[in-house]
Structures are given as structure tokens and as C-alpha cells.
C-alpha positions as CSV (number, residue, x, y, z in Angstrom):
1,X,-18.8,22.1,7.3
2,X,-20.7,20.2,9.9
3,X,-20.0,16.9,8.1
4,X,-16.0,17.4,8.1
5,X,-15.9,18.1,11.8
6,X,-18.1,14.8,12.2
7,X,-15.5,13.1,10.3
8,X,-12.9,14.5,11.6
9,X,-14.1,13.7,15.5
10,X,-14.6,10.2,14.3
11,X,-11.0,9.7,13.2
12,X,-9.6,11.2,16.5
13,X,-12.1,9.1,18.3
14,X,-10.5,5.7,16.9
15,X,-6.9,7.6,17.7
16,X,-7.9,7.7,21.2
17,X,-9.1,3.7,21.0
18,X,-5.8,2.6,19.2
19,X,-3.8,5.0,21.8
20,X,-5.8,3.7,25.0
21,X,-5.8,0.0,23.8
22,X,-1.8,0.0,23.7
23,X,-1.6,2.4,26.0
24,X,2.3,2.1,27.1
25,X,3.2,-0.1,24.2
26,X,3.6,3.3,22.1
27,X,6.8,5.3,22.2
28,X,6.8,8.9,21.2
29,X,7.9,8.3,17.6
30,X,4.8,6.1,17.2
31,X,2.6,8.5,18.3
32,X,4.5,11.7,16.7
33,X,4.6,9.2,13.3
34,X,0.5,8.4,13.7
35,X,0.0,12.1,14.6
36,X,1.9,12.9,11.1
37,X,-0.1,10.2,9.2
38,X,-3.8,11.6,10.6
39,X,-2.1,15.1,9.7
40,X,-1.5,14.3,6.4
41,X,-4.9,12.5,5.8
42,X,-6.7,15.6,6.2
């Protein structure tokens, strides 16, 4: 249990980095389309 949530906080750590390194280069569709990617991969 403890190992998915590790993994899981990893993954949305590196969202955060993508997200914060473009910062206003990403429109709403990109993020709503990454949010259903990272969705999807779990």
C-alpha cells in the first residue's frame, strides 16, 4: 500500500516540475489531456 502511494507522489511530483518549468506555455487542454494520461496510467 505504502509503496503505491510512494509511486504515486513521485509521478505527481515530476507533474508539478513539467507544469512549473512551462509554466504559462500550457493551455488548459494540455493540462486536462496530461491530467487524463496520468489518470489513465494508474
Amino acid at each position: 500500500m505504502f509503496g503505491t502511494m510512494s509511486i504515486v507522489l513521485q509521478n505527481l511530483d515530476i507533474f508539478f516540475i513539467m507544469v512549473i518549468i512551462k509554466g504559462i506555455e500550457y493551455t488548459n487542454a494540455d493540462i486536462f489531456l496530461i491530467y487524463r494520461v496520468f489518470g489513465t496510467g494508474m
